[in-house]
N, C-alpha and C positions, 0 to 999 in steps of 0.2 A: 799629185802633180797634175795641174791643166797645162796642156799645149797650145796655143796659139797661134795660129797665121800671120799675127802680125805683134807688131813692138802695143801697138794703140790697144789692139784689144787686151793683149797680157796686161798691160795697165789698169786698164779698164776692169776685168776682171778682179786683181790685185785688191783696185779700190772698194769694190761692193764685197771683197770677203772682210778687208779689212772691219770695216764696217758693222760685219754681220757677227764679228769674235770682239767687237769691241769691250763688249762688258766679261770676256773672259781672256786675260790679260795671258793665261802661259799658252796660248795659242797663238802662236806667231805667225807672222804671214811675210814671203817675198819674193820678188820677182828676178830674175836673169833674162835677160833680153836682148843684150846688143843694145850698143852706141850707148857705152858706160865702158870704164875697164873695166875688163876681168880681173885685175888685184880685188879691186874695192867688189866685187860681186864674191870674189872668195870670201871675205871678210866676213858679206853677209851672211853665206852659207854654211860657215866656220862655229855660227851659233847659234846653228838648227834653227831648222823651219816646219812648222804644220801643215804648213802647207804652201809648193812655189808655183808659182807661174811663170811659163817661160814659153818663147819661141824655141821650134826645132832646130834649128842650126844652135844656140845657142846654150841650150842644154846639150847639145850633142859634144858644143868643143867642152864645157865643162868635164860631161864624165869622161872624157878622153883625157883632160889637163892637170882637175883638182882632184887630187887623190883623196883629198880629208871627204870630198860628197859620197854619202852610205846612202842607200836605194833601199837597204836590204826591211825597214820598216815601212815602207811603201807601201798601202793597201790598193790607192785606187790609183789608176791613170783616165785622164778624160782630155778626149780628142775633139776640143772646142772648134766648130767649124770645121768639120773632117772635111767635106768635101772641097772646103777651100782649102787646107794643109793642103789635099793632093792634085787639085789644080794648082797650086803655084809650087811646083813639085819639091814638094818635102816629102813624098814616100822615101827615099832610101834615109832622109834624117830620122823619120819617125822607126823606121826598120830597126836604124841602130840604135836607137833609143831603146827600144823594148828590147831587141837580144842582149845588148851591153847591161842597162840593169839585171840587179839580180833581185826583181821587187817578185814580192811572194815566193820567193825560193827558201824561205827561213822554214824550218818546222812549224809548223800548224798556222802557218799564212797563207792566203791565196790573193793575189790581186787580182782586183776588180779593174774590167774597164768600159769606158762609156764612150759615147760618142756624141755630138750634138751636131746635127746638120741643119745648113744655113739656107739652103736651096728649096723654093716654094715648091718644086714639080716632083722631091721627097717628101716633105713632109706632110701630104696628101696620100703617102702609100701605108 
């Protein structure tokens, strides 16, 4: 799962994975985002992903809404743009994203998570 700050970058993202699993066809890739229905996002989530991209709010109404989305093989989470997630205050969406999953809770899983910060005056430390 990457999180996103915004609808353009989960796209964005979406695009260079697709890209990068192209010559390996059962790696699927998709996104949730907002400003789509959530029917047609269930649809898409209905038939498993390798990997989704999404904004917090809208992964957050997901696992709150679509019972069929499982977390539970979930190895990694990465918090693209952290420091923009929590300047445009998505801390309590990302909160419940990670206690509401139950990623790496299965026997002999552990989730991994990353973080990628966007801001020049971090990424000099």
């Amino acid at each position: 799962v990457i999180l996103s700050p915004t609808k353009e970058l989960a796209l964005q993202t979406l695009k260079v994975a697709q890209d990068l699993v192209r010559m390996v066809p059962s790696l699927v890739c998709g996104a949730v985002t907002g400003g789509e229905k959530p029917k047609s996002e269930k649809a898409r989530l209905r038939k498993g992903l390798a990997l989704l991209c999404a904004t917090p709010g809208r992964l957050a109404y997901h696992l709150q809404n679509t019972e069929m989305l499982k977390t539970d093989n979930c190895r990694c989470l990465v918090l693209d743009e952290a420091d923009r997630l929590l300047d445009m205050g998505f801390e309590p969406q990302v909160r419940q994203i990670v206690e509401k999953t139950d990623m790496g809770k299965s026997i002999n899983r552990t989730r991994q998570s990353m973080m990628n910060l966007n801001s020049p005056g971090l990424s000099r430390l």
